[in-house]
BATOR-255122 format. One record per residue (C-alpha): residue in one letter; x, y, z. Coordinates in steps of 0.25 Angstrom, whole numbers, padded with zeros to 4 digits, always signed. Layout:
BEGIN
aXYZ/...
END
This chain:
BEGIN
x+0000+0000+0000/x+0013+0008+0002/x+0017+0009-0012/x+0002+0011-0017/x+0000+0022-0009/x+0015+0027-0013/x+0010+0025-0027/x-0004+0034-0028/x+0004+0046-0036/x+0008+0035-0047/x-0008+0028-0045/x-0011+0043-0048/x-0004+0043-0060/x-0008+0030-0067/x-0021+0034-0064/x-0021+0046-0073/x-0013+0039-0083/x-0023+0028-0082/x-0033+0040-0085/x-0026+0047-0096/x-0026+0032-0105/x-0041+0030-0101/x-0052+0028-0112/x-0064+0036-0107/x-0077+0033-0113/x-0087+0044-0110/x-0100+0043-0107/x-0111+0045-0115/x-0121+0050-0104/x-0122+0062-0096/x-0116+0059-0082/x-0126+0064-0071/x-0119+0058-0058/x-0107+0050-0054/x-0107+0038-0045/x-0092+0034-0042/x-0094+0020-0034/x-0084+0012-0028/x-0079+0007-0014/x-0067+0009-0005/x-0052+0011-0011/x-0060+0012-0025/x-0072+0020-0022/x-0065+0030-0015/x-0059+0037-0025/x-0073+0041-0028/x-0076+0048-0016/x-0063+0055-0017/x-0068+0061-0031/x-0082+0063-0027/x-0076+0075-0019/x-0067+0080-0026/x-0076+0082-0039/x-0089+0087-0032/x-0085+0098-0033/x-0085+0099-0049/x-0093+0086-0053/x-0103+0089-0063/x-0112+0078-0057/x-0113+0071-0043/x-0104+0061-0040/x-0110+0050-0030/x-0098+0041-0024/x-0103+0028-0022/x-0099+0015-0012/x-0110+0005-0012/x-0117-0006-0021/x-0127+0002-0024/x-0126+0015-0033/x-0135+0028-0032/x-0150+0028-0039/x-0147+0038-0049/x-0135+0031-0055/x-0142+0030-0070/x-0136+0033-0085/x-0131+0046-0081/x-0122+0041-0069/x-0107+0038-0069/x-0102+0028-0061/x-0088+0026-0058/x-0085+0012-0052/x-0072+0012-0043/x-0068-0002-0040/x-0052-0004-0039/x-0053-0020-0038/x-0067-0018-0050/x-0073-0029-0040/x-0079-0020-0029/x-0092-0026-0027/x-0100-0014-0024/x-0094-0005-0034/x-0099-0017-0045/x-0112-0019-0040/x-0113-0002-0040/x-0109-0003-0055/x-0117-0013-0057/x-0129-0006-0053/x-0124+0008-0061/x-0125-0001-0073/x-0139-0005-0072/x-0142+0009-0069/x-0134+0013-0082/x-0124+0022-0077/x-0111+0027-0085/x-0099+0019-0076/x-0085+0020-0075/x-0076+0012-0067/x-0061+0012-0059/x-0056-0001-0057/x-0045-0011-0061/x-0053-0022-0063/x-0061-0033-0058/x-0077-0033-0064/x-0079-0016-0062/x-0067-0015-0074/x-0072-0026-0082/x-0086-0022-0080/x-0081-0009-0085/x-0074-0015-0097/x-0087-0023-0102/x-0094-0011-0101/x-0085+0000-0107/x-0085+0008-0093/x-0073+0017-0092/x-0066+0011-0082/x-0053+0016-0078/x-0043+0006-0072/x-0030+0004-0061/x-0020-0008-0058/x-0028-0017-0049/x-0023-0027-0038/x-0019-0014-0027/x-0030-0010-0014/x-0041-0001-0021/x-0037+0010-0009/x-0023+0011-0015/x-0029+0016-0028/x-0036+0027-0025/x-0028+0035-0036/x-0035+0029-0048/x-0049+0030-0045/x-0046+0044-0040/x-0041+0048-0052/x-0051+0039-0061/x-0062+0045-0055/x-0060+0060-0059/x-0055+0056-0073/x-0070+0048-0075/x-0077+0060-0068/x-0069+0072-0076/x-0070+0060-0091/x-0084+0058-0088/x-0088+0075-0087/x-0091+0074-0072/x-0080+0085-0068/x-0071+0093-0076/x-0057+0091-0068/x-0046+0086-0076/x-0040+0077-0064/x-0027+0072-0069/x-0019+0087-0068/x-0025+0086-0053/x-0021+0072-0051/x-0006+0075-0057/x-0005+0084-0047/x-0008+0075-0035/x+0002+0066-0040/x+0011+0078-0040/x+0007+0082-0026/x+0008+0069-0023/x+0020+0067-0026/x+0026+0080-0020/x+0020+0076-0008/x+0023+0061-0006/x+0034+0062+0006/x+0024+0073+0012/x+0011+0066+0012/x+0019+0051+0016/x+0026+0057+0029/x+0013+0066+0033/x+0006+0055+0031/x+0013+0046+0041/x+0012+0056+0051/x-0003+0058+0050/x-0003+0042+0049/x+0003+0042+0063/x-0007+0053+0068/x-0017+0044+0065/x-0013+0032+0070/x-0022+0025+0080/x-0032+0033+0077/x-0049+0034+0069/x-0046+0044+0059/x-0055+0055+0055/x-0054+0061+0043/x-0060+0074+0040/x-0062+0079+0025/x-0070+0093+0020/x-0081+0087+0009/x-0073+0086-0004/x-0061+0077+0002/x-0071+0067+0009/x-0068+0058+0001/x-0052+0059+0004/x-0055+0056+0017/x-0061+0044+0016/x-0051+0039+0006/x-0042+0041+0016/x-0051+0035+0027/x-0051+0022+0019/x-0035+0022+0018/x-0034+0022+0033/x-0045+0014+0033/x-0039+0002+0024/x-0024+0005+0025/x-0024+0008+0041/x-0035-0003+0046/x-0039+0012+0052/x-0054+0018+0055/x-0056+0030+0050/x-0068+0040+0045/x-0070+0051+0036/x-0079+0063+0035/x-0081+0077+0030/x-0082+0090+0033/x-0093+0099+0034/x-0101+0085+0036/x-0095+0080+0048/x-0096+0093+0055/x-0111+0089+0057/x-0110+0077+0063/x-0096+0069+0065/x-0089+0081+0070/x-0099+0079+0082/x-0092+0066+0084/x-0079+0070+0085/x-0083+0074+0101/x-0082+0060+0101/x-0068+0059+0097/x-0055+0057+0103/x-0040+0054+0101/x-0042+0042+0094/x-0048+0049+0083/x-0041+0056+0073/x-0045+0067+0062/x-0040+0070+0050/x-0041+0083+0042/x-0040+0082+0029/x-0040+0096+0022/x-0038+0102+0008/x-0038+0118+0005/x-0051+0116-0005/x-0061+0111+0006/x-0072+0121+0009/x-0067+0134+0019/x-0079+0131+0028/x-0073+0116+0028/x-0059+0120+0031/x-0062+0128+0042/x-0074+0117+0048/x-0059+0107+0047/x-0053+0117+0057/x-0064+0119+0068/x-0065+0102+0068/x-0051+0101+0069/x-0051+0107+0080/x-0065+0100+0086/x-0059+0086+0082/x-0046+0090+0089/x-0053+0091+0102/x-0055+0076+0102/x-0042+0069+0096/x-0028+0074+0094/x-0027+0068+0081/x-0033+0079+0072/x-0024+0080+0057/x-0026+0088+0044/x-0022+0085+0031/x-0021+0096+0023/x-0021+0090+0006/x-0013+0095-0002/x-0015+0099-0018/x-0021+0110-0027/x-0033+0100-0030/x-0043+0093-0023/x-0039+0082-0032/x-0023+0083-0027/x-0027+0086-0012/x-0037+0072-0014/x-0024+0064-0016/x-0015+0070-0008/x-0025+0067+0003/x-0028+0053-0001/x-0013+0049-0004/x-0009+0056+0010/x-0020+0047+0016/x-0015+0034+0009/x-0002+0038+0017/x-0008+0040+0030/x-0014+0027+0029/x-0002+0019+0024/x+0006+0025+0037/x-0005+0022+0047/x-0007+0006+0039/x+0007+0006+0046/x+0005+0014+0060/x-0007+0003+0062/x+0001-0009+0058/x-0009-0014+0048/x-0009-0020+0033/x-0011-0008+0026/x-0015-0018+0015/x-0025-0027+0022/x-0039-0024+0020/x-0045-0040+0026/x-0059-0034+0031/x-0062-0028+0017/x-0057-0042+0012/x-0066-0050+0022/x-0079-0043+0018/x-0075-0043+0006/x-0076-0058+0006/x-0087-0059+0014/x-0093-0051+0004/x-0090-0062-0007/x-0097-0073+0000/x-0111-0064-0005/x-0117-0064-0014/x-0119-0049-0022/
END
């Protein structure tokens, strides 16, 4: 996991060389709405994007995470199915159910049934090496998923110039982000991690929620801000030193955000010691995105070695997955 998280400047890269060889067929129906579906590793990519582009997309984007896809899903829907391994059930029975309710699809996979489905279809369908853990590839569907939406009309932004510079960001900051990262890890250590995003970034948080998550063997939670200041800040009088809260920031979040991340600073500080900000660097909200994510693959490779744990094993996803297996679908 080491050298794949070493490697997400080069994943970058492939990506938008896998981009740049890519045969796009457009579509041949207005679009109305998005659906991008998928789970876990592969799904969250979607999340990611659905942030960063609500700002400037021409139609909703619904980010899906279940069977079952919305009841509007008709002709004039894309989906986009995320499925690393292409044999996610969920993510198959959802495009199953968007082609009976005709929907434009598209597809991110390296094979299994999602990619050959795609093939006996004539779906686009835009591909990575297989055979690594779907969390350690985050870099493809990221980029993937704001090529389709800018090929398929939904946003005007060209996302490669933007990507390019996140490699080159990247790149200038490696040595920073892998020794600020171990220090934060060891902040961390021992404790149930909050982290505290301003709506746009949500979805970073939770990317990187799920690293500690899976690479750590750590609980962890997510949540945003204004919404949590109607409600879970309450439960922060509840808190103590075991709890820790991370802030993560960027200069684009909301003024009135900004300065409601200062006052609960200093609320959550009343209740635990452990109280960190993490400020994102970049020009774009596409650059700060993978600063943050890449910074947070780092905190959660150094904490896999503060707790001692196989920073590759995953056994309780592995058992329900075959106690899954023994059903029928």
């Amino acid at each position: 996991m080491k050298e794949l998280i070493a490697n997400f400047r080069q994943h970058l890269s492939d990506a938008l060389q896998i981009i740049e060889n890519f045969e796009f067929t457009a579509s041949d129906r207005a679009i109305q709405n998005v659906v991008i579906t998928g789970l876990g590793g592969s799904g969250i990519g979607g999340s990611a994007i659905a942030d960063l582009v609500s700002g400037e997309a021409r139609v909703p984007i619904t980010v899906n995470k279940n069977y079952d896809i919305p009841a509007f899903v008709s002709r004039h829907t894309l989906v986009i199915a995320c499925s690393y391994s292409g044999n996610t059930e969920e993510t198959l029975q959802a495009v199953q159910k968007a082609e009976e309710q005709g929907a434009i699809i598209a597809c991110i996979s390296s094979g299994g049934t999602l990619k050959s489905k795609a093939e006996k279809n004539g779906w686009n369908c835009l591909s990575m090496i297989g055979g690594n853990p779907p969390r350690s590839m985050f870099a493809y569907p990221f980029s993937f998923l704001l090529y389709y939406l800018r090929a398929y009309g939904v946003i005007d932004t060209e996302a490669q110039a933007y990507i390019q510079a996140g490699i080159k960001l990247l790149k200038a900051e490696q040595e920073n982000i892998k020794a600020a990262a171990e220090e934060l890890a060891q902040k961390l250590q021992d404790s149930t991690v909050q982290i505290l995003a301003c709506s746009g970034n949500l979805g970073v948080a939770a990317r990187m929620r799920q690293q500690l998550n899976e690479n750590a063997k750590m609980l962890c939670w997510e949540a945003e801000v204004p919404e949590m200041n109607h409600n879970e800040l309450v439960g922060w009088e509840g808190g103590n030193k075991m709890f820790s809260c991370l802030f993560l920031r960027r200069e684009s979040d909301n003024p009135r955000n900004q300065k409601r991340m200062d006052i609960i600073k200093g609320i959550i500080a009343e209740k635990t010691p452990h109280v960190f900000e993490l400020w994102a660097k970049g020009d774009s909200d596409i650059e700060r995105a993978l600063y943050l994510v890449h910074f947070g693959d780092w905190v959660s490779y150094y904490l896999s070695e503060l707790n001692e744990v196989d920073i590759m094993d995953i056994k309780s996803i592995d058992l329900l997955k075959s106690e899954l297996s023994k059903l029928p679908l």
